[in-house]
N, C-alpha and C positions, 0 to 999 in steps of 0.2 A: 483430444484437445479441442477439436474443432465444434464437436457437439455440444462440449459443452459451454466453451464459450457464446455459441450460440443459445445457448439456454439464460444468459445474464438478464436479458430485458426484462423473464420471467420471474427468475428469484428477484430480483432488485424492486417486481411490483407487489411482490406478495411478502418484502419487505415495508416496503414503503406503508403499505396495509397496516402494519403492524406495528408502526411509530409510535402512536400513542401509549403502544403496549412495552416497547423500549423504553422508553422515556420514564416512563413510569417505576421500570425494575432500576436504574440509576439513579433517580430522586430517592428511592425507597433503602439503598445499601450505602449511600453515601453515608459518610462520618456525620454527625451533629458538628462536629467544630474540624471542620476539613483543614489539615494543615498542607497534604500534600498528597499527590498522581504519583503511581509506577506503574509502569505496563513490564509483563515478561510474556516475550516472545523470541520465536527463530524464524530466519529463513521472510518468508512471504509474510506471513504475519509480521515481524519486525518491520518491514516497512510499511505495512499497514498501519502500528503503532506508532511508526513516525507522525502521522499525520494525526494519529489519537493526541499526541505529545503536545503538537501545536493547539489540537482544538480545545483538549482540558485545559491549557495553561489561559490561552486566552478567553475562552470563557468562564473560568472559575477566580482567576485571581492566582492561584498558587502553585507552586514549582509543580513539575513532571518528570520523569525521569524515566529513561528506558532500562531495566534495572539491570545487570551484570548477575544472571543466574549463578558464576562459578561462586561468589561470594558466600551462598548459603552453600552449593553442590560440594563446593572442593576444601575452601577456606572455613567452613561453619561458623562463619562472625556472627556474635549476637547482637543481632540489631532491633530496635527497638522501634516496633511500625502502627504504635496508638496515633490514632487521629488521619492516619492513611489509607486512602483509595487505593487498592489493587488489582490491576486486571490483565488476568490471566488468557493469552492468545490463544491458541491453535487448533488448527482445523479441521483434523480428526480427534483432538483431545486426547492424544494416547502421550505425548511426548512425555517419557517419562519424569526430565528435566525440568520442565513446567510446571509438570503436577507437583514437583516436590516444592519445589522454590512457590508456588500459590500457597501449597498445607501449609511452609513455615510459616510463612508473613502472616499470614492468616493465625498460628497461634501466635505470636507476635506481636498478636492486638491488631493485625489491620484487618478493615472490612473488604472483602475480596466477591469479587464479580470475572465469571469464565464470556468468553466469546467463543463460541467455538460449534459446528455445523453435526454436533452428536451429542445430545442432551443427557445423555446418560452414560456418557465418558469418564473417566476419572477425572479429567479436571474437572467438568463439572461438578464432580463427587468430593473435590478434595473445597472446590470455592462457594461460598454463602450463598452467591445469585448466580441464573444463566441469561446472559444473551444466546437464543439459537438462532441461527443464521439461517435456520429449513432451506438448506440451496440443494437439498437429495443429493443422493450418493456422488461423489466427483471419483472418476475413476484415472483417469488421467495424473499421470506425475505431476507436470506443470500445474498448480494450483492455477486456476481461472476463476472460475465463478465464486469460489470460496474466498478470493483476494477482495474482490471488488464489492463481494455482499458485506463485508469485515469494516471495508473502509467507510459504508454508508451505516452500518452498527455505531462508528465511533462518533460518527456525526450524531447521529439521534441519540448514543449516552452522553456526549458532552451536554447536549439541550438540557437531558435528560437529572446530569448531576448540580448543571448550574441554574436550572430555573432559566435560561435566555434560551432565545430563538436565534440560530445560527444563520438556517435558509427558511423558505416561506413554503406553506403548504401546496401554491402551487409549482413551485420550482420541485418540490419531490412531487408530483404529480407526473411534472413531466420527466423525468429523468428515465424514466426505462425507456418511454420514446425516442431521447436523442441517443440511444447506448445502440439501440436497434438500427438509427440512421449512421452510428458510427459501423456498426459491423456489416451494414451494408454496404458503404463506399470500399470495395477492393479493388479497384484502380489506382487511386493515391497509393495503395500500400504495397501493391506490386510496383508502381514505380519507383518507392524507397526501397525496399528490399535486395532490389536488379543493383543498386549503389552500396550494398554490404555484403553482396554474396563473396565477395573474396576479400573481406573485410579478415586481419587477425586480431585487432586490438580497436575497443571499438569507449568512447566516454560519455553519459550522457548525463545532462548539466541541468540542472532546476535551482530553484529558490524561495524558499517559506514552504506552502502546501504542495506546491510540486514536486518538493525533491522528494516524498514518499512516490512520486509516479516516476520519477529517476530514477529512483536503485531498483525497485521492480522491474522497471524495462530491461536495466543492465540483467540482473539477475535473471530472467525469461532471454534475451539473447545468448548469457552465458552457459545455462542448464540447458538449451535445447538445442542451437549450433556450435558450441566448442569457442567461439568469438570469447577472447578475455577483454569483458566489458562490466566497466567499474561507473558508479552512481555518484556524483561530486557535488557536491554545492556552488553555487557559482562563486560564490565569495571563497571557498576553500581552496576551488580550481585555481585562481590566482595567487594561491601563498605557495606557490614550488609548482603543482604536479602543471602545469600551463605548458611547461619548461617543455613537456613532452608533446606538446599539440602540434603535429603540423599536416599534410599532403598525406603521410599514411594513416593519420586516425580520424577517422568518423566523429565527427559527435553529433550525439542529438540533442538538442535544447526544447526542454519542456515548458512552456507558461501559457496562462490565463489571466486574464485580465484581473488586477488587485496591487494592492503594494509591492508584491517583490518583481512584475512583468518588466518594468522598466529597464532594473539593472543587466535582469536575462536577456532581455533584448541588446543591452551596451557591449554583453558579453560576446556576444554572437558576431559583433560589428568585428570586434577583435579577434577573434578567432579565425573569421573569415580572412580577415588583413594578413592574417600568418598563412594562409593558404590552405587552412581547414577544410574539409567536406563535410559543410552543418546542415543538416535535416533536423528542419524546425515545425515542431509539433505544436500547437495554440491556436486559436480562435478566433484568428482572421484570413480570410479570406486567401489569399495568397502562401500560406503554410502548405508544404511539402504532403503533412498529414492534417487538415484540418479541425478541431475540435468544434461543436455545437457554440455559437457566439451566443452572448448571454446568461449561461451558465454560471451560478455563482462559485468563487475560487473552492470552498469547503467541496463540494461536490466534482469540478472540473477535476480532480483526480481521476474519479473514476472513466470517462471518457480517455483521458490519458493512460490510464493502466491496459484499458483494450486495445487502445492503436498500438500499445507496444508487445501485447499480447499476440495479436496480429500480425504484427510483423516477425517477432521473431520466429512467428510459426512456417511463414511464405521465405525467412532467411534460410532456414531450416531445411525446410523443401528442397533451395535453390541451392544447395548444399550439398543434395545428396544424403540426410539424415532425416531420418525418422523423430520426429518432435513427443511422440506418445511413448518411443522408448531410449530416452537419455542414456546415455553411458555411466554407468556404476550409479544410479540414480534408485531409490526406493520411494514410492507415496509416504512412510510414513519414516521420518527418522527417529529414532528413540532417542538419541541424547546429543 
């Protein structure tokens, strides 16, 4: 896990390289008369696609949807996906679940695009176009580098299917430099870490693009130290589960500077008031875990996916568990 996260500043430049050449396979599989986004994914990719979700919708104009695979798997509903974008996740490309739910929709009528770091995987086999992620072999349970290559894929297909410029050429220029200043500060992340090592329930709270670097965190705390750590919205966190925030759970609050910082930040005021232990992850200066300031929000994910990459690996540690090998945990799940 460690090598390879250390490996992210690499794949993410010899992504970055190859934008124009992203860009280009999304413009080219898009509908003529786009009515409408589904993304199917599991696991890491699914919240990768969260943040797909947000960036197709606002940059295209038209609904997205994270599609509910049992629908085609279990129920067989004939649905009818002319005029629709489909993109198929995962990171070895074997998931058999995936690959089936891309073939149907794809006969279906919709036009389908794989993302995925094995070009010649079934999914890519079963969808019209590939995104390859080139991040080399991940050997490691924990998806790393194949998380964060994924998340900056969806940046460049959204460009990619709507004709607009998200971020600027030189903000992707820079971004494997501040991933590398991010995986070098391990001070801040051993002093968050030392504050969850006897953590049992642990919640971590975003809003808009961040809450895809929410549930990855939970999920990376959850698969690698045993912590049962769930991904919230901040607006969801106060319709009931709040009820449960107090001195024994952890949260972590993820944001970056954009529309939704604000309210995460109000959240935090409150949670604190309840006698929370908040570890605040964002892009000033006095953050627990600090993110690169400047960063535009589409991108500031990826910074956020690492520090919590990071950490749950040093929770892990400080635990007494082996991060490289999870408990009843396989690299590739089939369904």
């Amino acid at each position: 896990m460690a090598d390879e996260m250390a490996e992210q500043p690499d794949v993410l430049a010899r992504l970055v390289e190859r934008a124009a050449e992203v860009r280009a396979t999304g413009a080219e599989v898009v509908p003529v008369d786009l009515a409408a986004c589904a993304i199917v994914a599991r696991g890491s990719s699914d919240h990768a696609a969260l943040l797909g979700q947000y960036l197709l919708e606002v940059a295209t104009g038209r609904p997205v949807a994270l599609a509910s695979p049992s629908v085609q798997t279990l129920y067989r509903a004939p649905v009818d996906y002319r005029g629709v974008l489909v993109v198929g996740v995962s990171q070895s490309g074997a998931t058999s679940e995936i690959v089936e739910v891309v073939a149907v929709l794809r006969a279906a009528g919709a036009r389908t695009i794989a993302i995925t770091n094995d070009p010649s995987s079934p999914l890519a086999e079963a969808a019209g176009s590939v995104i390859d992620l080139g991040a080399g072999p991940e050997l490691a349970v924990p998806a790393t580098k194949t998380v964060t290559a994924t998340l900056l894929a969806f940046v460049l297909l959204a460009e990619g299917v709507s004709g607009r410029s998200l971020v600027s050429s030189s903000d992707l220029a820079d971004l494997p430099g501040h991933i590398a200043g991010v995986l070098a500060d391990e001070a801040s992340v051993a002093r968050a870490a030392a504050r969850l090592t006897d953590a049992g329930q642990l919640v971590a709270v975003a809003r808009g693009y961040l809450l895809a670097a929410a549930r990855e965190t939970a999920l990376k705390l959850r698969e690698t130290s045993g912590i049962l750590a769930e991904g919230w919205s901040a607006a969801d966190l106060r319709h009931g589960p709040v009820a449960a925030i107090g001195a024994h759970v952890p949260v972590l609050s993820l944001r970056a500077a954009g529309p939704a910082a604000d309210d995460t930040e109000r959240l935090e005021s409150e949670l604190a008031a309840r006698g929370a232990n908040v570890l605040r992850i964002n892009d000033r200066a006095d953050a627990d875990l600090p993110l690169p300031a400047g960063v535009p929000e589409p991108l500031a994910n990826i910074g956020a996916v690492v520090r919590g990459q990071h950490l749950a690996r040093l929770v892990s540690l400080g635990r007494g568990i082996d991060p490289d090998q999870p408990l009843g945990l396989n690299k590739v799940t089939q369904s």
